[in-house]
C-alpha positions in Angstrom: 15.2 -118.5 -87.4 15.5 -117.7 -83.6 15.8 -119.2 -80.7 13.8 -119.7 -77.6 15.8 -121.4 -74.6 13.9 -121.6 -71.5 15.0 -122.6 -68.0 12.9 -123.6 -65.5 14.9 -123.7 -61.7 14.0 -124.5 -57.9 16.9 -124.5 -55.4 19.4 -126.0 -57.8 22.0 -123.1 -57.7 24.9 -125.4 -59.1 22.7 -126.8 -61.9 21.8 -124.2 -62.8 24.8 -122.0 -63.1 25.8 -124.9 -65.3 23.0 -124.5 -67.5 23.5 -120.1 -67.3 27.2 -120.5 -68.4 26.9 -123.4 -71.5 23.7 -121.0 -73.1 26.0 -117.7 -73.0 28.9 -119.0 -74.6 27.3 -119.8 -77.2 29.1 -118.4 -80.8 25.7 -118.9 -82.2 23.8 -115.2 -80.8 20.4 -115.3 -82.5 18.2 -116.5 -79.5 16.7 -115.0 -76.5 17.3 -116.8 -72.9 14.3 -117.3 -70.3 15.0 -118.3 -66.7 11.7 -118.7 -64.6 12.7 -119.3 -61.0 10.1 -121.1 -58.6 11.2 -119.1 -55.7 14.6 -120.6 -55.1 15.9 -119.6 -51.4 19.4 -121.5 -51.6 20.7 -118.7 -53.6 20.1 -119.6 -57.5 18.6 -116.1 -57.1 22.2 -114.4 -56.9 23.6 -117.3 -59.9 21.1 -115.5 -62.5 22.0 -112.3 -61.2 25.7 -112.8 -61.7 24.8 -114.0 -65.5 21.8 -111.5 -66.1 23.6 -109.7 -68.9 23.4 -112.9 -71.1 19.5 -113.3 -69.8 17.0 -112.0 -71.8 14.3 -112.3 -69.0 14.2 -114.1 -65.8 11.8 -113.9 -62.6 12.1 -115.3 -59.4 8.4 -116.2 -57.7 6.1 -118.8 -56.3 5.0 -121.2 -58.9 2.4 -124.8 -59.0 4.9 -126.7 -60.6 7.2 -127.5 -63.2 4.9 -126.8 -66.3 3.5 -123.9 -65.1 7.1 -122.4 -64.7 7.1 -123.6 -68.4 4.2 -122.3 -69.3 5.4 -118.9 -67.6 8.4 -119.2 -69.7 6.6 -120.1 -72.9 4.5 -116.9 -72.6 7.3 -114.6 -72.4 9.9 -116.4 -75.3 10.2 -114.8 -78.4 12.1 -117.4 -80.7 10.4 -119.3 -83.4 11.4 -122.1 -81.8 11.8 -123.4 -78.0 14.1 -125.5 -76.3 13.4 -125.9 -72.7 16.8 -126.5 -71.3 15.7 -127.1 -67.6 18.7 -126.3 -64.4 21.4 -129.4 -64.6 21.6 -130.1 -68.0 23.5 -128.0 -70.5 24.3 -127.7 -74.4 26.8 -129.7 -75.2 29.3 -127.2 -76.6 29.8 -123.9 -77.1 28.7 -124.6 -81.1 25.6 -126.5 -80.7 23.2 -123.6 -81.3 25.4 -122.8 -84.7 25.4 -126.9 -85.8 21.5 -127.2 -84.9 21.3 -124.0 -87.0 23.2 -125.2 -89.8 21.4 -128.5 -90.4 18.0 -127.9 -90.0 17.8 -124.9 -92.1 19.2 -127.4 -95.0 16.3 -129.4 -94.2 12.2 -129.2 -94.7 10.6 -127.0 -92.0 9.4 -129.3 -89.7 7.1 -128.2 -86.6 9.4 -130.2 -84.2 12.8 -131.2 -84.3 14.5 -134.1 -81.8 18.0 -135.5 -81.1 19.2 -138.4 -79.2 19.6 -137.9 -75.6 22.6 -138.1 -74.0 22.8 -138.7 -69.6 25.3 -137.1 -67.7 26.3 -140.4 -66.6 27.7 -141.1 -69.9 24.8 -143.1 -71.5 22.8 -142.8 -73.9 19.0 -143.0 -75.8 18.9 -143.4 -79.4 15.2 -142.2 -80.9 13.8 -143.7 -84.2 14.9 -141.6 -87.4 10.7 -141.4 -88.4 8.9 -141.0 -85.3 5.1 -142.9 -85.4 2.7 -142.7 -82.8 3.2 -146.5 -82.0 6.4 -145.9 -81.1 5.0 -143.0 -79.0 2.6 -144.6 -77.1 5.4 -146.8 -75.6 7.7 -144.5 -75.2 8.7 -140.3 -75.4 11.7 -137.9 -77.1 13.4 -136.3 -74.9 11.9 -133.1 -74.1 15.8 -131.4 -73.6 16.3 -132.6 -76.8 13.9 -131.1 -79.3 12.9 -127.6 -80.8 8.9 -127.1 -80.9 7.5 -124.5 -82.7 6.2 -121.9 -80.3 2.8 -120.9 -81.9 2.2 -124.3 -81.6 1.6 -123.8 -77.9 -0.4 -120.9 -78.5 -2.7 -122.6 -80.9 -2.8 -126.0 -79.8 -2.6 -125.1 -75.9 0.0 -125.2 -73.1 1.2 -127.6 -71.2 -1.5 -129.6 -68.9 -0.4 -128.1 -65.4 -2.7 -131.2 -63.9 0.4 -133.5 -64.6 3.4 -133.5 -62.2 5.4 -135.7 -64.8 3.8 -136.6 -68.3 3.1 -133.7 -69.6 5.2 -133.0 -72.3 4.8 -136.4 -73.4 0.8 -135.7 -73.7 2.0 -132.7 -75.9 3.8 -135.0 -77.8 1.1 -137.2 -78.3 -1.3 -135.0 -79.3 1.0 -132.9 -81.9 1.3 -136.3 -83.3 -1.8 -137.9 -82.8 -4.1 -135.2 -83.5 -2.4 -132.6 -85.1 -0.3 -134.6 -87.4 2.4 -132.2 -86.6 5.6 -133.4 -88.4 8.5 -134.4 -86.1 11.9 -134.2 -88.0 15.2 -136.1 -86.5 18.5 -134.3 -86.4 22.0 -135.7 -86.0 23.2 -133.1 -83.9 23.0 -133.8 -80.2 21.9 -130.7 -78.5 22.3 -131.2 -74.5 23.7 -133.2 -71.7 20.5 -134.9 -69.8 20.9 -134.5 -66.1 19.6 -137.7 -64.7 20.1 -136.9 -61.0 16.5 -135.6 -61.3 14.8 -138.4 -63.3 12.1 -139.7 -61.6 11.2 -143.9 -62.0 9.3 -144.7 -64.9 7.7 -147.5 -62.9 6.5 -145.2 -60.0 2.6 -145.2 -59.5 2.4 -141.8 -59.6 4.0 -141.6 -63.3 1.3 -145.2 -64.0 -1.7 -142.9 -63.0 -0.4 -139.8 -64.9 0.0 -142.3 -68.1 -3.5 -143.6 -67.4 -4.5 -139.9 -67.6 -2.7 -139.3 -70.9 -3.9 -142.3 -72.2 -8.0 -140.5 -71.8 -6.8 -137.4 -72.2 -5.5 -138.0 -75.6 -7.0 -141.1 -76.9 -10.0 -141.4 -74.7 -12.5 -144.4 -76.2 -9.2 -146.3 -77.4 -7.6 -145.9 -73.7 -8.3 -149.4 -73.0 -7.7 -150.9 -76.1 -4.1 -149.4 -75.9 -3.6 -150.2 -72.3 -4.2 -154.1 -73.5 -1.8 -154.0 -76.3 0.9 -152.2 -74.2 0.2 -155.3 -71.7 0.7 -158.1 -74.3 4.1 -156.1 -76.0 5.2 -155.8 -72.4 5.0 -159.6 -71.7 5.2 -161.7 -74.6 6.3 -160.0 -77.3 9.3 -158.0 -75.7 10.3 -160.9 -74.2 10.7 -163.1 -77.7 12.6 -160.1 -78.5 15.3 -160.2 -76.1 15.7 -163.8 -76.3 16.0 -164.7 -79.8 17.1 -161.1 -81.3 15.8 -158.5 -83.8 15.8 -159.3 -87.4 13.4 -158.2 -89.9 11.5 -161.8 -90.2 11.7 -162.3 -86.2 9.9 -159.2 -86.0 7.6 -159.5 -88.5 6.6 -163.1 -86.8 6.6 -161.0 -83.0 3.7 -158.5 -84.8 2.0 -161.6 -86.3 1.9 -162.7 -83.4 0.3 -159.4 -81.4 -2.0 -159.3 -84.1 -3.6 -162.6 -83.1 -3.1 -162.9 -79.8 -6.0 -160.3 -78.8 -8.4 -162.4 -80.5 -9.8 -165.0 -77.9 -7.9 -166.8 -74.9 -7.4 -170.2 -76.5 -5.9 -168.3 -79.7 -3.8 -166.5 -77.6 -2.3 -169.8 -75.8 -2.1 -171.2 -79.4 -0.1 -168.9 -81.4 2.2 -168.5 -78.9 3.2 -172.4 -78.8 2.8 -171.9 -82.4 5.4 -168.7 -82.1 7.6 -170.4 -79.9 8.2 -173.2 -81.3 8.9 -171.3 -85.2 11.2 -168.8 -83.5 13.0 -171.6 -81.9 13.7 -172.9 -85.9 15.5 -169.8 -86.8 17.4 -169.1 -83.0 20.7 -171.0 -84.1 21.0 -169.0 -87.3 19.7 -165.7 -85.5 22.4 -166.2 -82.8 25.5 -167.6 -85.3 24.7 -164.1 -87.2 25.4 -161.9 -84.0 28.2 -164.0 -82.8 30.0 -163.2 -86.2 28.9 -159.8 -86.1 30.3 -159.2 -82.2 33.5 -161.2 -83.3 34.4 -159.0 -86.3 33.7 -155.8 -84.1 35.9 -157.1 -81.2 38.8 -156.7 -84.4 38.3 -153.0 -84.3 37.0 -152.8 -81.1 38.9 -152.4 -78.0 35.8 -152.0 -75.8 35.7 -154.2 -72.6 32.7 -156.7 -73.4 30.2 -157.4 -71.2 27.8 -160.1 -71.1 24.5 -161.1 -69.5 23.6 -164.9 -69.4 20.5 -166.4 -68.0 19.5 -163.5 -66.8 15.6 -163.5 -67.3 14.4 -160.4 -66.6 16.2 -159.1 -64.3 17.0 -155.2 -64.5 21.1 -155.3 -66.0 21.5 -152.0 -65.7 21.8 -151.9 -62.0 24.6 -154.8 -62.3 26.3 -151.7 -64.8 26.3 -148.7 -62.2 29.5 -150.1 -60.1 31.0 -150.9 -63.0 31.5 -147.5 -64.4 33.8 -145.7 -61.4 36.0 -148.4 -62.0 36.1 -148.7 -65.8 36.5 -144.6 -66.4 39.2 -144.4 -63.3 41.4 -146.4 -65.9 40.0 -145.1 -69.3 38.1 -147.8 -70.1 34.7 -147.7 -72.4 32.7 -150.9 -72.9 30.0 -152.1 -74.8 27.4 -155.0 -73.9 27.6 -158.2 -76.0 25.8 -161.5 -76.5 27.7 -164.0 -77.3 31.3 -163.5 -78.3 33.7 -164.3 -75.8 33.2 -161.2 -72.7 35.8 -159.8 -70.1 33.0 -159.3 -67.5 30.0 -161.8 -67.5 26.9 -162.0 -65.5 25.0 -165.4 -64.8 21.7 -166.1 -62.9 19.9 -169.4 -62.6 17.7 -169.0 -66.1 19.6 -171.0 -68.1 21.9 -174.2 -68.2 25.2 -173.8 -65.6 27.5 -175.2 -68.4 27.5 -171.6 -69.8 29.4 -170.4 -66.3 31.5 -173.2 -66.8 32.5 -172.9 -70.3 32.9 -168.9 -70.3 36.7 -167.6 -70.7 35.8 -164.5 -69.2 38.7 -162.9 -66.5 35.5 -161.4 -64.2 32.6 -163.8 -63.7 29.8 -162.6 -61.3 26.7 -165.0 -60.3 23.4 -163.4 -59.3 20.6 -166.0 -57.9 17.6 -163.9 -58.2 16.3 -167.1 -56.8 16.0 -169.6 -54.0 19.1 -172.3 -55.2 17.8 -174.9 -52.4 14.7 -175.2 -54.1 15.4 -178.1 -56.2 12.5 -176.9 -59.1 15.6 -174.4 -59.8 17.6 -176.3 -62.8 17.2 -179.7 -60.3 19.3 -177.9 -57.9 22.2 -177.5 -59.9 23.0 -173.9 -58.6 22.5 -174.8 -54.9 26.0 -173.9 -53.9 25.6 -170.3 -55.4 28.5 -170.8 -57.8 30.5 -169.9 -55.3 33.5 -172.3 -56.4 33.1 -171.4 -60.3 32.7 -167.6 -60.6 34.6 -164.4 -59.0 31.8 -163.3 -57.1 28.4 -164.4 -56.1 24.9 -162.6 -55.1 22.1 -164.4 -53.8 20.0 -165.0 -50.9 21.7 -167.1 -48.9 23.7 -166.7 -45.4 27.0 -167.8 -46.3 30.4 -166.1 -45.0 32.3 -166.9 -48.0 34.8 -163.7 -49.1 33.7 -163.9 -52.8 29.9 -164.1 -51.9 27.4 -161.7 -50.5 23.8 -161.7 -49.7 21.9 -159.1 -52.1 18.6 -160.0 -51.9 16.0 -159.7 -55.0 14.3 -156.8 -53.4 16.6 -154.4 -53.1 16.3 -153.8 -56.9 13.1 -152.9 -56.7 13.6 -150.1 -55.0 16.8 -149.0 -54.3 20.0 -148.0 -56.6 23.3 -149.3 -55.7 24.6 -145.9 -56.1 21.7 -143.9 -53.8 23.0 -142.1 -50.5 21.2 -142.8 -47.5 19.0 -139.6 -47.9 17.9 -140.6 -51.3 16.9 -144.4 -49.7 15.7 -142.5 -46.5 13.2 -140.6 -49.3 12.1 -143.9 -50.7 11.6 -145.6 -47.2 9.3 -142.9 -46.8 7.1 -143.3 -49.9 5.9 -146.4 -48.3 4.1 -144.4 -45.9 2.0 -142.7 -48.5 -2.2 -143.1 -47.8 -4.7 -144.7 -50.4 -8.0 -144.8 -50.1 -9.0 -148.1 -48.6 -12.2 -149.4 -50.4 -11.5 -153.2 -50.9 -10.4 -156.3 -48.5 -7.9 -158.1 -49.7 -5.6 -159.1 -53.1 -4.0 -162.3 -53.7 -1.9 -161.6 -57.5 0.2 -165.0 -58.3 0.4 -167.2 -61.7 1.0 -170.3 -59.8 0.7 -172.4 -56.7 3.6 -174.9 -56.5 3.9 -175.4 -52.9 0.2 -175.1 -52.0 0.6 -172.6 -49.4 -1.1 -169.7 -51.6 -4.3 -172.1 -51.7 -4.3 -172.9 -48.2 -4.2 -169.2 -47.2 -7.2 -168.1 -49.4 -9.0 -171.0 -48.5 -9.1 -169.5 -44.5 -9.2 -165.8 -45.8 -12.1 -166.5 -47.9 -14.6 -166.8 -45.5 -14.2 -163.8 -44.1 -15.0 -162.3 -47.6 -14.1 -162.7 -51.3 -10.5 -162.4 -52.1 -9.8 -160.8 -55.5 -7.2 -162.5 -58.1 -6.1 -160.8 -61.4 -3.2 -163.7 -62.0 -3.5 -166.6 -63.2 -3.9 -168.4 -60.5 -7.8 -168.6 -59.3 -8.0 -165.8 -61.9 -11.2 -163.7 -61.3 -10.4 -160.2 -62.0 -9.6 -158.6 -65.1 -8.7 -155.0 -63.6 -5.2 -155.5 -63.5 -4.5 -156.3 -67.1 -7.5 -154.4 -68.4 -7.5 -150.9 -66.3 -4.0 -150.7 -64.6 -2.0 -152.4 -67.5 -0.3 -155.5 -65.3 1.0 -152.4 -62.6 0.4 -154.2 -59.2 1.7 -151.6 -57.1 -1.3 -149.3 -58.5 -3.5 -152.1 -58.2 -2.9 -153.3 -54.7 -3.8 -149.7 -53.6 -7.6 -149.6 -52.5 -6.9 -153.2 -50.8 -6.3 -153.3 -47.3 -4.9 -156.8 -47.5 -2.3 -158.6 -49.6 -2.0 -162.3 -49.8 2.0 -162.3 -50.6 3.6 -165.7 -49.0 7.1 -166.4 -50.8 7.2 -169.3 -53.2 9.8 -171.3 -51.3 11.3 -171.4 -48.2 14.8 -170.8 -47.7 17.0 -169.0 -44.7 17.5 -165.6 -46.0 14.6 -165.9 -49.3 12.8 -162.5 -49.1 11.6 -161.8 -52.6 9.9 -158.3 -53.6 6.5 -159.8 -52.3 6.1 -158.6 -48.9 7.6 -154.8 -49.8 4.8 -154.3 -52.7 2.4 -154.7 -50.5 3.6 -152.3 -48.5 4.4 -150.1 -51.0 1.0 -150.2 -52.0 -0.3 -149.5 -47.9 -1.2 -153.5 -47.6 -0.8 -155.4 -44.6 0.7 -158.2 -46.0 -0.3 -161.6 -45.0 2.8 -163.5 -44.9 4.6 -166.6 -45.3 8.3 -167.3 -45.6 11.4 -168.2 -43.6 11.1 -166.0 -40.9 8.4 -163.9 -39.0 11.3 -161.4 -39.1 12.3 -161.4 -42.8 14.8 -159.1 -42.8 16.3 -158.0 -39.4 17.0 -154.7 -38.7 14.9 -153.4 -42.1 11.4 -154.7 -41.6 9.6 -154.0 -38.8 7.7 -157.9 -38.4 4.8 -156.1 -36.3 3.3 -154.9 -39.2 3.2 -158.4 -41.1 0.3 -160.6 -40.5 2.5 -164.2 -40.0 0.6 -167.3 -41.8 0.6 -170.4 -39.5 -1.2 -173.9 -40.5 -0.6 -174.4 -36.5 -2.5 -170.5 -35.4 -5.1 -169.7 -38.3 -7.6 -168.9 -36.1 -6.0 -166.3 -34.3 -4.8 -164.8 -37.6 -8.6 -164.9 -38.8 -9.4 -163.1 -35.9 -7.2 -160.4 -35.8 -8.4 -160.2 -40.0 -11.6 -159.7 -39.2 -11.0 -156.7 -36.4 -8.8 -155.2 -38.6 -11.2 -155.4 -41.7 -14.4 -153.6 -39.9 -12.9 -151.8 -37.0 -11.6 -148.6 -38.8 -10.3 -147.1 -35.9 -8.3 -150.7 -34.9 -6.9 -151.1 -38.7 -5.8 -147.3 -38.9 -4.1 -147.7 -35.3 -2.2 -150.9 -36.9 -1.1 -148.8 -40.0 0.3 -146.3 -37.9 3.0 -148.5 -36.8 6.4 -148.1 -38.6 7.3 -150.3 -41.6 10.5 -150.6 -41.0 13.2 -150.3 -37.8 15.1 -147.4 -37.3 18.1 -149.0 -38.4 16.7 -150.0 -41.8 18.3 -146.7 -43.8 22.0 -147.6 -42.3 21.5 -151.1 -43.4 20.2 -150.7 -46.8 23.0 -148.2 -47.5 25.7 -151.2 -45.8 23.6 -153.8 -48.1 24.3 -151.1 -51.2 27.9 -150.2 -50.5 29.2 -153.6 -50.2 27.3 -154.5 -53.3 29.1 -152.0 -54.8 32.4 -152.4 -53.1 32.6 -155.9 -54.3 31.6 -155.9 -57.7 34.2 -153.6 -58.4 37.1 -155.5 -56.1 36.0 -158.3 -58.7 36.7 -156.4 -61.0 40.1 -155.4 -60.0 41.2 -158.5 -58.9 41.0 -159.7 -62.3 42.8 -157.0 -63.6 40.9 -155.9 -66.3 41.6 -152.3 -65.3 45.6 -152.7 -64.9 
């Protein structure tokens, strides 16, 4: 049974000389190594030349893309097999070809075979043990982690070269879908995922590629699937994470799915109905998992950490400043959820007793909310935790050592570990033009402080305003065609109705910056007509005023049918030229004092 590893490369000489030196010293020899080059002019060029003993065939030339360097590659393998092993990640020993060798020839011939994935940050994926197309519809294998039969290409086609990112997930697909290929699991991990690389999965250009996989594979059940992905994504994840994962919870959660696409008022219904039965079985859900975490912690010696009242808020970018600090001193951990953590994270979405009564050494507070409003627990976080915890994040001005303001949106788009080229990058994906067919978008669930009315009420009658959310709901497009993505959404609008829910000094939410994002003008209500100084260039924001509407109506309406006017306005920066130097501050002191928190409670000593 041989072999097929193929390496795809642009300028990435120390990638890929990684990649070269862990597929030649391999014990295992029966496999033939493929490097196709896109042209590289930082000298990856001389790295395969240095290795091109151990290279079956390599080329260096102008390619379209990453799949048509794959493609390239596919054509001139030999192996049975293929494992596309692309510059930065690497096998993960010298014996991996020999182990992969040893246990699937002791299995049934499959036509693919996958592994977990391991990051090169030290994480990892785990992948069902039977892999069904439900499963992959929400999610993919890891394409640096699995061996697909090469005439499988040859019959079934190549990789779609129309795709930038998705495209060996629409092969997957379809070998599953409709060639009932059979995908076989194997125990042995095969490489070390670079994830320096790794585009967001939440980008729009990855939404519009999925949207194209979705037709390209499906096609008359696209939209059916894009609804169910939309109610998994909302409710039924959601009843997940809060009450846990046992056989009858999940077996209630797919009841529940079932139903739910029946009517509107069914949908409303079962889910009380859900609720309220999941709520019966929480306290014996939760004593199981407590017991569980307590008789691992025996064996154990893992730092816990915890996440309490966190909603939905993305925990894996409270992990990243962890890690320096934890592997400087040898330490591994593991994430828990109840039994008694080292490290725990709070935010406002629960009942402030559990801050109180935690025994963890490290305790870190994150708002993710305005504390002054007094809708927020009755106001029981207003003072940030600042007296109860070892560090606190919210929005707030304070000059307190153990707080700092980290607002909400910097999670959106930024990683507390990005250099200022890589947020320099982002800034500039702002600046990206859409097609500008439609006026304006107002996307909100709720109204509590009246000001979302008010403003649609004035920009109303300068033309309809269109609302997927809940609140004065009369589009279905964003649920129905674009699967609850806003950012791809707000693109054909020219306008964005985005006011913050409260006002608060220092409460800038993720509001204003999707509508950029998208290429909005936002029109804008908050604390300040400059947001955030030195970031947000406040020209570019159309400021709400009960006290000015007329001139803001005015200025709407030569913006919306004076082309030339509106493209003139767009052509104004977003953000100041000091914006990259003070996200990278924002992210570094993030950073800095999550892991002085740390310290200073001496976990790591």
């Amino acid at each position: 049974m041989k072999f097929s590893i193929i390496t795809v490369n642009k300028n990435n000489s120390s990638g890929l000389e990684k990649t070269i030196q862990s597929v030649i010293n391999q014990t295992f020899t029966d496999f033939d190594y493929v490097i196709i080059d896109g042209n590289s002019t930082d000298g990856s060029v001389d790295i395969i030349k240095k290795y091109s003993s151990g290279i079956n065939y390599w080329v260096s030339e102008p390619d379209t893309g990453i799949y048509n360097a794959m493609n390239k590659g596919i054509q001139k393998a030999q192996g049975e097999y293929c494992l596309f092993l692309n510059s930065g990640d690497y096998l993960i020993s010298s014996s991996t070809l020999d182990n992969i060798f040893i246990e699937i020839n002791n299995m049934f011939q499959a036509d693919i075979f996958y592994s977990d994935r391991i990051n090169s940050d030290g994480t990892s994926v785990n992948y069902p043990k039977s892999l069904t197309i439900n499963y992959l519809i929400k999610n993919t294998i890891s394409h640096q982690n699995s061996l697909i039969k090469r005439s499988f290409f040859m019959e079934h086609g190549f990789y779609n070269e129309e795709l930038n990112i998705a495209s060996d997930w629409e092969f997957f697909l379809k070998e599953l879908w409709k060639y009932k290929s059979i995908f076989s699991y194997i125990k042995t991990n095969i490489s070390i995922f670079d994830i320096s690389g790794f585009g967001s999965r939440d980008s729009p250009e990855r939404f519009a590629e999925n949207m194209t996989v979705y037709q390209n594979v499906f096609q008359e059940l696209t939209e059916s699937i894009i609804e169910v992905n939309y109610y998994r994504r909302t409710t039924y994840y959601n009843i997940i994470e809060n009450y846990g994962n046992t056989k009858l919870l999940v077996f209630i959660l797919r009841a529940y799915k079932f139903f739910a696409i029946i009517s509107n008022k069914t949908k409303r219904f079962i889910s009380r109905i859900t609720q309220k039965v999941l709520k019966l079985f929480m306290p014996i859900d939760i004593i199981v998992i407590y017991l569980y975490e307590l008789l691992l912690s025996l064996f154990d010696k893992k730092l816990r950490i915890c996440f309490t009242n966190f909603g939905d808020i993305p925990q894996d970018y409270f992990i990243v400043p962890l890690r320096s600090v934890l592997e400087s001193d040898h330490h591994s951990y593991k994430i828990v959820k109840y039994y008694n953590p080292h490290i725990h994270y709070f935010s406002v979405f629960g009942n402030k007793k559990k801050i109180l009564h935690s025994k963890a050494k490290c305790k870190i507070f994150f708002s993710g909310e305005n504390v002054n409003d007094k809708r927020i627990r009755n106001g029981e976080y207003k003072t940030n935790c600042v007296d109860n915890v070892s560090l606190s994040l919210g929005f707030d001005y304070l000059e307190t050592e153990n707080y700092l303001r980290f607002p909400l949106w910097l999670l959106y788009y930024f990683s507390s570990d990005n250099s200022k080229d890589e947020i320099r990058n982002k800034l500039n994906d702002f600046k990206k033009h859409y097609q500008k067919i439609k006026f304006c978008s107002l996307v909100a669930s709720h109204d509590r402080s009246g000001i979302r009315t008010k403003i649609y009420n004035e920009i109303s009658k300068i033309a309809p305003v269109d609302c997927p959310g809940a609140f004065l709901h009369n589009d279905d497009t964003l649920y129905k065609r674009y699967a609850d993505n806003k950012a791809v959404y707000l693109q054909p609008y020219k306008f964005n109705i985005c006011p913050e829910n409260s006002l608060s000094p220092g409460y800038v939410t993720e509001k204003i910056f999707q509508s950029l994002y998208s290429g909005c003008i936002p029109i804008y209500n908050g604390w300040s007509k400059n947001p955030e100084p030195d970031i947000l260039n406040p020209n570019i924001i159309l400021w709400y005023d009960e006290n000015g509407v007329n001139s803001l109506i005015e200025e709407l309406k030569k913006l919306y049918v004076n082309d030339k006017y509106y493209c003139s306005f767009m052509k104004q920066p977003f953000f100041c030229d000091t914006a990259v130097d003070k996200i990278y501050i924002m992210l570094q002191q993030f950073t800095d004092k999550i892991q002085y928190a740390i310290k200073n409670s001496y976990l790591c000593h």
